[in-house]
C-alpha positions in Angstrom: -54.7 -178.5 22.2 -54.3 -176.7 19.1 -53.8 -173.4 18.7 -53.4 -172.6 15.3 -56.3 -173.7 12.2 -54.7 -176.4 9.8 -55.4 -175.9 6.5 -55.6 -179.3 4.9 -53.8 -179.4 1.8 -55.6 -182.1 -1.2 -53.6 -184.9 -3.1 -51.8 -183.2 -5.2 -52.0 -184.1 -9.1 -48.6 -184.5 -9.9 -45.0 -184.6 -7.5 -42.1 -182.8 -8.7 -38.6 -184.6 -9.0 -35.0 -183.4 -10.2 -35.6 -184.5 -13.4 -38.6 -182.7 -14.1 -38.1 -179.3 -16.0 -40.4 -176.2 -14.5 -41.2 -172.5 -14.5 -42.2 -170.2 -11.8 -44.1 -167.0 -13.2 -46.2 -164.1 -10.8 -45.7 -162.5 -7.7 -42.5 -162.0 -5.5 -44.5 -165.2 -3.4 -43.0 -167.1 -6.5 -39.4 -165.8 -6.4 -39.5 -166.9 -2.5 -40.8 -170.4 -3.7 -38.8 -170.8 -6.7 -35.5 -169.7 -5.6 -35.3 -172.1 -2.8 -36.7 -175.6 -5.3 -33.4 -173.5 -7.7 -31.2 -173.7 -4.2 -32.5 -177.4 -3.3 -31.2 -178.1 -7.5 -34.8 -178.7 -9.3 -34.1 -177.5 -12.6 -37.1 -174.6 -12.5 -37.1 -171.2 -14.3 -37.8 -168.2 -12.2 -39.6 -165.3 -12.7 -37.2 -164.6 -16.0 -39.0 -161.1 -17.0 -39.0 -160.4 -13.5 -42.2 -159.9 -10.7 -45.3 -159.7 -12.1 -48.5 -159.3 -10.4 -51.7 -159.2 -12.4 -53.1 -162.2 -15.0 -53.2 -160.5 -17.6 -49.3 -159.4 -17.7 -48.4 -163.3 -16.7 -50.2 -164.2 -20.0 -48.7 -161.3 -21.8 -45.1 -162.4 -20.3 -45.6 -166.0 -21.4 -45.8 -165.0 -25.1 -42.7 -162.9 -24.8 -41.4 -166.1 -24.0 -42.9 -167.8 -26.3 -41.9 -165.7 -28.9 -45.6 -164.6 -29.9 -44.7 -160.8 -28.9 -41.6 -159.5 -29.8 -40.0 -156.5 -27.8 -39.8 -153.7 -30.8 -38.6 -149.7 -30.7 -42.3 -148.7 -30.4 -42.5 -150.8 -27.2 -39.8 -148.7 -25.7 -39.5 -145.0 -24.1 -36.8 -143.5 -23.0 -37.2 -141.5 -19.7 -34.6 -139.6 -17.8 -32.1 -140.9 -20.2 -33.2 -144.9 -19.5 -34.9 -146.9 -22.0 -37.9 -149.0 -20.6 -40.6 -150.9 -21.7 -44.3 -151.2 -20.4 -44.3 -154.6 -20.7 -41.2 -154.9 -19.0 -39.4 -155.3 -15.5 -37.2 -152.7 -14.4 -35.0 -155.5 -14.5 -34.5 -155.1 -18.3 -34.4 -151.0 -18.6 -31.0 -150.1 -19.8 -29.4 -146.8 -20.9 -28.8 -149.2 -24.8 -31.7 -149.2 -26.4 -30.3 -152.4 -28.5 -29.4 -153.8 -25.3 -33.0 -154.8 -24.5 -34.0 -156.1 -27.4 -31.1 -158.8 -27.5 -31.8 -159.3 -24.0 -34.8 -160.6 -24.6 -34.2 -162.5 -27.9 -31.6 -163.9 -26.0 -34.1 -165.3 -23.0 -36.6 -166.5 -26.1 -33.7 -168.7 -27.1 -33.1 -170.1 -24.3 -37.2 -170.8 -23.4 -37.4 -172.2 -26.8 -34.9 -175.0 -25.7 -36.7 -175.9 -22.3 -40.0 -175.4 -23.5 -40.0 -179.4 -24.9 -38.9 -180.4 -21.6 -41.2 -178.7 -19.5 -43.2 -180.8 -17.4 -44.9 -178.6 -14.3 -45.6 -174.4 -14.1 -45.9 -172.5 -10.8 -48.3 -169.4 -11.3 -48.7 -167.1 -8.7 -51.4 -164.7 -8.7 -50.6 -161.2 -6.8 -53.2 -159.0 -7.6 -56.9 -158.8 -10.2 -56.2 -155.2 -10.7 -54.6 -153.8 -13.5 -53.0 -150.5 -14.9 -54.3 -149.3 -18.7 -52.1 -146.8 -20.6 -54.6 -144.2 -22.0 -52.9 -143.4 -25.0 -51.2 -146.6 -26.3 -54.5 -148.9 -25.0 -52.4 -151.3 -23.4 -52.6 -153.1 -19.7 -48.7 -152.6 -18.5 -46.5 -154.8 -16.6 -45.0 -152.0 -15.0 -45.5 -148.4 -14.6 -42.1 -147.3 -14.2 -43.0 -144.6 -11.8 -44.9 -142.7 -14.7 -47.1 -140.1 -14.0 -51.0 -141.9 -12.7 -52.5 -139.8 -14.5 -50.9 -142.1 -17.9 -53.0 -145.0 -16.5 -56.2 -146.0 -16.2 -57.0 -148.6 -13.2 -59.5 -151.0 -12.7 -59.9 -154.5 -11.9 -60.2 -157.6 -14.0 -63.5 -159.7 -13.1 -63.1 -163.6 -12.3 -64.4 -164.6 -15.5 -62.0 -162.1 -17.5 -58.6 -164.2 -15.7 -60.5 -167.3 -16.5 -60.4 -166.6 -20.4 -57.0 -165.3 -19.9 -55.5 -167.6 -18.2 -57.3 -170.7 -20.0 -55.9 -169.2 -23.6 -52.4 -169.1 -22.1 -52.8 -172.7 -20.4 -53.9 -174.2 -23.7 -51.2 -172.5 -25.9 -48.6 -173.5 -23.7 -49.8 -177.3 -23.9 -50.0 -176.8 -27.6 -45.8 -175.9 -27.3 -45.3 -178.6 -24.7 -47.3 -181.5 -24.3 -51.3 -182.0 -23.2 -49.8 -183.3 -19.8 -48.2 -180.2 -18.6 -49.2 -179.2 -14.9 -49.9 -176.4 -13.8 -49.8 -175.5 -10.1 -51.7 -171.8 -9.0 -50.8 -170.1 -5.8 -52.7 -166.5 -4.6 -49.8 -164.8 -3.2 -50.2 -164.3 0.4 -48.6 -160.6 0.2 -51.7 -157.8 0.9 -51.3 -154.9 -2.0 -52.3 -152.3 1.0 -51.7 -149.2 -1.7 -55.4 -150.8 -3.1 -56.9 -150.2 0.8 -58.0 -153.2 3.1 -61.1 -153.7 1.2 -60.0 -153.3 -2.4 -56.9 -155.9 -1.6 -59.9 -158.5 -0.5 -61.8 -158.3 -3.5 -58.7 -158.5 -5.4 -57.9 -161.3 -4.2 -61.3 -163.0 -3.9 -61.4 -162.3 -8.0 -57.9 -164.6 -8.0 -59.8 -166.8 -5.9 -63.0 -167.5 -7.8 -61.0 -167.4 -11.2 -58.7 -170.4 -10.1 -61.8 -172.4 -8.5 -63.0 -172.3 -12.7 -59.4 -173.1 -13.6 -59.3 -175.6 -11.4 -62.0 -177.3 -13.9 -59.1 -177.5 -16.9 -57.6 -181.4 -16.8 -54.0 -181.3 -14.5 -54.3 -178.3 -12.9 -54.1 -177.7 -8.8 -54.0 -175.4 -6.3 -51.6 -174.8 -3.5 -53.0 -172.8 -0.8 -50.1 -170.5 0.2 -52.6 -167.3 0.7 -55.0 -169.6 3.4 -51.6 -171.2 5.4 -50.5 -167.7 5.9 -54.0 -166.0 7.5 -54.8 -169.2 9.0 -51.9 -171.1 10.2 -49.4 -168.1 10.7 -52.5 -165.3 11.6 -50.1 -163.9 13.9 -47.5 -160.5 13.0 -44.5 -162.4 14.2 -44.5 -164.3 10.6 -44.3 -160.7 8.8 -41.2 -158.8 7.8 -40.9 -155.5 9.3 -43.0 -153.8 7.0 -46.0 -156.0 8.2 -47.1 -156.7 4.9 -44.0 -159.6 3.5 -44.0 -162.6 5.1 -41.0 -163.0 7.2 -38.2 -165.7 6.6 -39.7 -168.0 8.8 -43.0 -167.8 6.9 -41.6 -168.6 3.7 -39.4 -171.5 5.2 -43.1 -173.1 6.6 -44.6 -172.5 3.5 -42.2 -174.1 1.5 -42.4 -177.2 4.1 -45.9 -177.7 3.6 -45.0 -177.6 -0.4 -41.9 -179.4 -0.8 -44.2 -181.9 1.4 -47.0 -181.5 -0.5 -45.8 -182.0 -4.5 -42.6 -183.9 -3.8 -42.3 -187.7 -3.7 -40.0 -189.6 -0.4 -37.1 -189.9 -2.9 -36.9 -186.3 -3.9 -37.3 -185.9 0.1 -34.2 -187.8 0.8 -31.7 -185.9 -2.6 -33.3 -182.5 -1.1 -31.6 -183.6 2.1 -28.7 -184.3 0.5 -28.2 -181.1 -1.0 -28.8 -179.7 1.6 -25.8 -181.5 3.9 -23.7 -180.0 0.8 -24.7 -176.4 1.3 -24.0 -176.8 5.0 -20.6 -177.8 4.0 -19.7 -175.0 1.4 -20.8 -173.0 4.3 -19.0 -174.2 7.1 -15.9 -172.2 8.1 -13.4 -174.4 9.5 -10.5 -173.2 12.4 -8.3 -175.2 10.2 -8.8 -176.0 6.6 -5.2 -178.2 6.9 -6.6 -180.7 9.1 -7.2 -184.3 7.7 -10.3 -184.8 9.0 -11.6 -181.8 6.8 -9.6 -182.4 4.0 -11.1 -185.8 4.2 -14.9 -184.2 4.5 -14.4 -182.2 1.6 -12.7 -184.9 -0.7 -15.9 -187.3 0.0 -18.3 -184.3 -0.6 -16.7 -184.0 -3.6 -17.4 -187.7 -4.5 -20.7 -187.4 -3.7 -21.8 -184.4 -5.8 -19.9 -186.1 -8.6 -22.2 -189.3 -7.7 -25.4 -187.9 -7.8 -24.9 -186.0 -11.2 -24.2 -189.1 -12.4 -27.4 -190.7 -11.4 -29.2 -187.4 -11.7 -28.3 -185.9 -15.3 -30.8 -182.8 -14.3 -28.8 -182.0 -11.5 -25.9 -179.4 -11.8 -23.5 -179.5 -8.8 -20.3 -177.8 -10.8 -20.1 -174.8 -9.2 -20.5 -176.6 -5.6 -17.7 -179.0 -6.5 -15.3 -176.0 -8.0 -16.3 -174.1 -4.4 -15.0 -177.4 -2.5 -11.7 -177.9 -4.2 -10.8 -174.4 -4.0 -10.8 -175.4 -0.3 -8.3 -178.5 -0.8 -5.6 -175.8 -2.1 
C-alpha cells in the first residue's frame, strides 16, 4: 500500500563528483540544495550575488559575473544613508559606496578563475514575474523596500525566459566549454504575496519555459517543485510559515538528488564526510581519554588521505578543528 505519489525521476545527463567544479544560481530552494553538496565538500558556488528569483535577474547576475555588466555609481542610490543597487542583493548594500564596487570586482575575479573549470550549473527558477523601474527602464533584482509605486509588475511569458535563458546558456558555454550541464529546478516555495492563482501561472510559465529548454544539448531537469506537492502533499513538510519547506523536506529532497546526479563512489566519499562532521560534532565526557585521542588522530589521517586522492576536496579547516581537540 502506498500512500504517497512517486514522482519518477529520468536518467539523469550527467553525475556530479568532487572533482567537478559547479554553481548554484536562483531561488532560496538553491541555497537549501547548494549549501548542503558545499557541507558534503563538492566544490560548488552558491548563490554569490545572493537569492534571486526571476529569469531574467539570473541572466542579468550571470553577466555581473561574467564581467559583461559592471556595477558603476549610476547603478547605485543611496537611501536612508545606505548605498544599494537594483541589481543587487541586500547582501552587498553598504554605508561605502566604494565598498560595493570592489566587492564585486573582487567576486568577478574570483569567477574568472573557476569559470574554466566549470563543469555542471544548478538554476532554480522562483518566480516568472518581474518588477520594472519606471524611470530608469530596468527589470530589478531587488526592490529594496522602495516605494511600489517605482515599479512596474508584470510577468514574463514562457517564450520571453526561453530567449533569456538560452542567450545566457550559450554565452556561458562560449566562456566554458560546449559540454557544460546545466541542471533546472522550479523552486517548490509558493510566492503567496502574487495570490494562489497568480503563484500557479507563475510557475506554470517556469514550467513550459524549461520543457523548451530542455530541447538545448545537456541540459535536465530535477523535479524538486513535483516531489514536494506530490510526495510531501502534506503541511507537516512546511516550516511554520506554511509556505518554506521544512528541514525535513529539504533533507528528502536532497536524497532523491544526491541519489539522482551522483555516481556509487561519490555515494560512499559523501558518507565519509559525513562520519567526519559527526565527529567535529561530538562532545566527548572526556577529551583525555585514549580511545578519543586515538579517534581523533585517525580522523585526522583520514581527511589528510582523501585530499590526497581528492585534490578538489578541502578538509583544512576540519583537520585544524580536530587537533585543536588533541591539545
Amino acid at each position: 500500500m502506498k500512500f504517497t505519489t512517486e514522482v519518477a525521476i529520468p536518467p539523469p545527463l550527467c553525475t556530479i563528483t568532487h572533482s567537478d567544479v559547479g554553481l548554484a544560481i536562483g531561488s532560496c530552494f538553491t541555497t537549501y540544495i547548494g549549501e548542503r553538496l558545499q557541507q558534503l565538500k563538492f566544490p560548488i558556488l552558491v548563490n554569490p550575488l545572493g537569492t534571486i528569483y526571476n529569469p531574467f535577474s539570473i541572466a542579468q547576475s550571470i553577466d555581473i559575473l561574467l564581467g559583461n555588466k559592471q556595477i558603476q555609481d549610476e547603478d547605485l542610490f543611496l537611501e536612508q544613508g545606505v548605498w544599494q543597487s537594483l541589481y543587487l542583493h541586500t547582501k552587498y548594500s553598504s554605508r561605502n559606496k566604494e565598498y560595493i564596487k570592489q566587492n564585486i570586482a573582487h567576486l568577478q575575479t574570483e569567477f574568472s578563475i573557476i569559470l574554466p573549470q566549470l563543469q555542471y550549473i544548478i538554476i532554480s527558477l522562483g518566480t516568472a514575474w518581474v518588477y520594472k523601474h519606471k524611470q530608469l527602464g530596468c527589470i530589478v533584482n531587488n526592490c529594496h523596500k522602495l516605494p511600489a509605486h517605482n515599479f512596474e509588475r508584470y510577468r514574463l511569458e514562457p517564450k520571453e525566459i526561453v530567449t533569456i535563458l538560452a542567450n545566457t546558456i550559450e554565452l556561458l558555454r562560449s566562456k566554458t566549454n560546449t559540454e557544460l550541464h546545466i541542471i533546472f529546478t522550479v523552486s517548490p516555495i509558493r510566492h503567496t504575496k502574487d495570490g494562489a492563482f497568480g503563484n500557479n501561472i507563475s510557475k506554470a510559465a517556469l514550467l513550459l519555459a524549461i520543457d523548451e529548454l530542455l530541447q538545448l544539448p545537456n541540459t535536465y531537469y530535477f523535479p524538486a517543485y513535483e516531489i514536494v506537492l506530490d510526495e510531501l502533499r502534506d503541511y507537516r513538510f512546511y516550516a511554520q510559515d506554511m509556505i518554506h519547506p521544512s528541514d525535513t523536506a529539504v533533507a528528502y529532497i536532497f536524497e532523491k538528488f544526491q541519489s539522482t546526479m551522483c555516481n556509487e563512489q561519490t555515494h560512499t566519499m559523501c558518507k565519509t564526510i559525513e562520519s567526519i562532521n559527526k565527529a567535529i560534532q561530538h562532545k566527548p565526557f572526556n577529551n583525555t581519554n585514549p580511545e578519543y585521542t586515538k579517534f581523533i588522530s585517525n580522523t585526522i589521517e583520514e581527511c589528510k588521505l582523501i585530499m590526497q586522492t581528492h585534490t578538489k576536496i578541502d578538509l583544512n579547516f576540519e583537520i585544524e578543528l580536530l587537533q585543536n581537540r588533541l591539545l
